[in-house]
C-alpha positions as CSV (number, residue, x, y, z in Angstrom):
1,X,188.4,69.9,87.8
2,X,190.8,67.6,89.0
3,X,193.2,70.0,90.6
4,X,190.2,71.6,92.2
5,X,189.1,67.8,94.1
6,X,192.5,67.5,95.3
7,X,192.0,70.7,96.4
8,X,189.6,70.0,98.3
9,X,191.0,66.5,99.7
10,X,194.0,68.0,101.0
11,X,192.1,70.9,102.8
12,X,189.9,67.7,104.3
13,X,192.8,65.9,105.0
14,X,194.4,69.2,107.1
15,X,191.0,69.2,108.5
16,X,190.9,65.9,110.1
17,X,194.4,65.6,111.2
18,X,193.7,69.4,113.2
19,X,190.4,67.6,115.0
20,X,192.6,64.7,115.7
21,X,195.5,66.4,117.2
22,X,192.8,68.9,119.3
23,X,191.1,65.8,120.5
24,X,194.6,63.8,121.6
25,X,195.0,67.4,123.8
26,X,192.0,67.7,125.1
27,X,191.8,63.8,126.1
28,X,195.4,64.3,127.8
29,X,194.3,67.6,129.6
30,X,191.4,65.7,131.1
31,X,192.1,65.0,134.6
32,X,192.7,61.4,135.6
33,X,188.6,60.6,137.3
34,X,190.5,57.8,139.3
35,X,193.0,60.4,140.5
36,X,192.9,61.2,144.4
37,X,190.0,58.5,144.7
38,X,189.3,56.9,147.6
39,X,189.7,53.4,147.3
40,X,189.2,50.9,150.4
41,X,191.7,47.4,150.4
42,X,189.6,44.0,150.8
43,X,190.0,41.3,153.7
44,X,192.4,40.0,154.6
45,X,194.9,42.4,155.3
46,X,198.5,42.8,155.2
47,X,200.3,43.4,158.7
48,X,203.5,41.9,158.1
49,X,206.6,44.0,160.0
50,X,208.7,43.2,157.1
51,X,206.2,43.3,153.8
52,X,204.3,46.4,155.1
53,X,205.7,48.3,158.1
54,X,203.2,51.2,158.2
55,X,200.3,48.8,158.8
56,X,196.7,49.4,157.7
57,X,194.9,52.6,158.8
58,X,190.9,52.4,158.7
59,X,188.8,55.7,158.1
60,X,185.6,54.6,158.7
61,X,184.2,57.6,157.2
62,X,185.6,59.3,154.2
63,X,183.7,62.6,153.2
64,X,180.4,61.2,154.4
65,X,180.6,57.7,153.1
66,X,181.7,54.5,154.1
67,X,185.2,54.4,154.1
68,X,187.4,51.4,154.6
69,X,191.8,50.5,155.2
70,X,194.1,52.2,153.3
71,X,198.3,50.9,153.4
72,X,199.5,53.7,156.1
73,X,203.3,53.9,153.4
74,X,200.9,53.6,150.2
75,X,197.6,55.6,150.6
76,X,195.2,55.5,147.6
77,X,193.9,59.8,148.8
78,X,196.4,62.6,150.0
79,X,193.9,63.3,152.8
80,X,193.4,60.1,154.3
81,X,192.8,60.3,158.3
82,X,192.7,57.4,160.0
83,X,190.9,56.2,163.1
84,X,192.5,53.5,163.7
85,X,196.1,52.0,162.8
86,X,196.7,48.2,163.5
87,X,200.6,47.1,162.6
88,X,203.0,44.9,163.5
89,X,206.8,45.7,165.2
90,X,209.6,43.5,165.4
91,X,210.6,42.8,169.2
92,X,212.9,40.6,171.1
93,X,211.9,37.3,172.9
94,X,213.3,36.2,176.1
95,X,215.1,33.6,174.0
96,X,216.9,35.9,171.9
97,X,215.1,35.7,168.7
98,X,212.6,38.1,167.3
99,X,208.8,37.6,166.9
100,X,206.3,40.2,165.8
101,X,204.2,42.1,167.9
102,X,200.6,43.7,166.7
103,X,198.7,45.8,167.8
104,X,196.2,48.2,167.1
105,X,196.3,52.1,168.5
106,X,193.6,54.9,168.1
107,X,193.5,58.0,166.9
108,X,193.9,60.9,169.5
109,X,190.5,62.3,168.9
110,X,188.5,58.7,169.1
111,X,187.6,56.2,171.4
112,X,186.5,52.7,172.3
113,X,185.6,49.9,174.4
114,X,185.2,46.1,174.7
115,X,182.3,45.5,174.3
116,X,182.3,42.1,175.0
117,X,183.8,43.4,178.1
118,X,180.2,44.6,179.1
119,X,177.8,41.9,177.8
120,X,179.5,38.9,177.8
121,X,177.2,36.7,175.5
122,X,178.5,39.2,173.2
123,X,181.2,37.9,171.3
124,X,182.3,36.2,167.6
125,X,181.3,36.7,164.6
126,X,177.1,36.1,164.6
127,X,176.7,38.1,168.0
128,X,178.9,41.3,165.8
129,X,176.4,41.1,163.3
130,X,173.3,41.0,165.5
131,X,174.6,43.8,167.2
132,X,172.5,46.9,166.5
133,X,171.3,50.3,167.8
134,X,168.1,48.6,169.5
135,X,170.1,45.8,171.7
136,X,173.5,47.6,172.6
137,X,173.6,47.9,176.3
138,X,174.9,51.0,177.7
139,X,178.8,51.5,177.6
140,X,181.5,54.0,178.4
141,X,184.4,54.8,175.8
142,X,188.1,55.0,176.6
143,X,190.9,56.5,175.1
144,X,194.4,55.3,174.7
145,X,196.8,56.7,177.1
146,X,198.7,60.0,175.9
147,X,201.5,58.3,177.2
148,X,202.2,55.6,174.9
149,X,205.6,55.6,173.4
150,X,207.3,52.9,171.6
151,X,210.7,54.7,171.7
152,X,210.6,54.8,175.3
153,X,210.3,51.0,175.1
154,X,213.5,49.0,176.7
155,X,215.6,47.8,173.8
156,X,217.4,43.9,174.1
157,X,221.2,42.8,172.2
158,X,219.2,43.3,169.1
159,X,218.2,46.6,168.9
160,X,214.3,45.4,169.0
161,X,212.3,46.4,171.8
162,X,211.8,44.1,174.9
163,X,209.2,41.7,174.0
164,X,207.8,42.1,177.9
165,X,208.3,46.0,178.3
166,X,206.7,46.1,175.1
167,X,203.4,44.3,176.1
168,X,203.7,46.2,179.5
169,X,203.5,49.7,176.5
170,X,200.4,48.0,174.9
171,X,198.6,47.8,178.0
172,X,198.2,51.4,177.7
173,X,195.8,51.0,174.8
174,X,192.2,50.4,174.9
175,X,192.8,47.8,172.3
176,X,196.3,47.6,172.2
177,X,197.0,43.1,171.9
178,X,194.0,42.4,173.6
179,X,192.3,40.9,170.5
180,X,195.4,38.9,169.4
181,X,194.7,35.6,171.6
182,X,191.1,35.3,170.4
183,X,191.9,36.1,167.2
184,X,195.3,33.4,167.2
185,X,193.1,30.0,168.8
186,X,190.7,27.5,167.5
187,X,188.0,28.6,169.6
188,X,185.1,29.2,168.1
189,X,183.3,32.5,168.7
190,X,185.3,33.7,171.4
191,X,186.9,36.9,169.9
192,X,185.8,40.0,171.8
193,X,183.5,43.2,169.8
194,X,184.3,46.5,169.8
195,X,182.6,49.7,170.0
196,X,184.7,52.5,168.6
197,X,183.7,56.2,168.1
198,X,184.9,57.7,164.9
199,X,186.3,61.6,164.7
200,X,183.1,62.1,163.0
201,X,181.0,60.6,165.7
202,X,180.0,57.5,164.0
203,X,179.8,54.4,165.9
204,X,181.4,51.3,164.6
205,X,181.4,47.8,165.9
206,X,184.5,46.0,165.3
207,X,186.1,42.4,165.4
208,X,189.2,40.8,164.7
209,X,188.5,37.4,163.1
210,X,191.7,35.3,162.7
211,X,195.7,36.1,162.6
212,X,197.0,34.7,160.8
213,X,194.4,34.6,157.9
214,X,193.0,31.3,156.4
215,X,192.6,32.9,152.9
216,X,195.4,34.6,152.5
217,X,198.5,35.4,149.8
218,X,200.8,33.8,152.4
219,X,200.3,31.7,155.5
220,X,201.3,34.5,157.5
221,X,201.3,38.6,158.1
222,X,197.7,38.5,157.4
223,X,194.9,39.4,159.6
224,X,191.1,39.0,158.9
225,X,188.4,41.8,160.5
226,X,185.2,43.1,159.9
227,X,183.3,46.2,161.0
228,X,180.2,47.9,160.7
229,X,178.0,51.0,161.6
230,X,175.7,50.3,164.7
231,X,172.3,50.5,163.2
């Protein structure tokens, strides 16, 4: 009797440790659910030359939902497809020394406009979130210039682009710098709205909020921005 309960526990035992082993595969065939899944960095955001050269890319829309800023040299998805890109380069001063230079460029296939531009009560933070699909006024989009080319861009004793024939190369984007002063000075609500039309054909109203960021990791190389879709 005794030979035949061991019996049994062993055959138990070679049981269990076969379910175990079967389980441990199956859990580490699984695929990863977090793998390839789209996930959106938080304000503010890193556009340091130095700490993150790629800059931030924002697809507004990723497979039909709200999509959000991904690190261009660190993407959380494979088939991430920005609209916009807004980085910082390293260029040289009149002086001699190097300061950074943002800027934000579009996507070939989308466009945008100031919308602040058009309706000049329109600006800061409130008047972009009373914005809507029932008190827009009527605008015309823009695209950036085929033309721009920051190699083409005049190079000083430091190997860094021109500070001024850089800005002169930003002027050929609709949004280029042009948010940067607003953005930079203690003035309140004067930072200009944007409309900008996605490669989907969404519209999105967009503002740049402060650079360098007040709640930020570092006192610098962060920018704070919001968007939205106009409802």
């Amino acid at each position: 009797m005794k030979l035949k309960n061991s019996a049994i526990i062993i055959i138990a035992l070679g049981l269990w440790t076969l379910l175990l082993v079967s389980c441990e595969k199956n859990e580490n065939n699984d695929p990863d659910p977090t793998e390839n899944k789209f996930k959106s960095l938080t304000n503010p955001y890193l556009i340091c030359a130095n700490r993150n050269p790629g800059g931030v890319g924002f697809d507004f829309e990723y497979k039909g939902e709200k999509g959000g800023g991904n690190n261009m040299d660190s993407l959380s998805v494979d088939d991430f497809e920005y609209d916009i890109i807004i980085r910082t380069i390293k260029a040289e001063k009149p002086d001699g020394n190097l300061g950074g230079a943002p800027f934000i460029r579009l996507h070939e296939t989308v466009k945008a406009i100031n919308y602040s531009s058009i309706d000049n009560t329109c600006k800061g933070y409130v008047s972009f979130q009373n914005l809507n699909s029932t008190n827009i006024l009527s605008y015309t989009l823009e695209s950036d210039d085929a033309g721009f080319d920051l190699t083409s861009v005049e190079t000083g004793t430091t190997g860094k682009p021109l500070m001024q024939k850089l800005n002169q190369e930003y002027n050929k984007l609709v949004i280029g710098q042009r948010w940067k002063a607003a953005a930079s000075n203690d003035i309140a609500d004067d930072e200009p709205i944007w409309i900008i039309k996605t490669r989907e054909n969404k519209i999105i109203k967009f503002i740049v909020l402060e650079m360098p960021a007040k709640e930020a990791p570092t006192p610098t190389g962060y920018v704070k921005l919001e968007w939205g879709y106009v409802k």
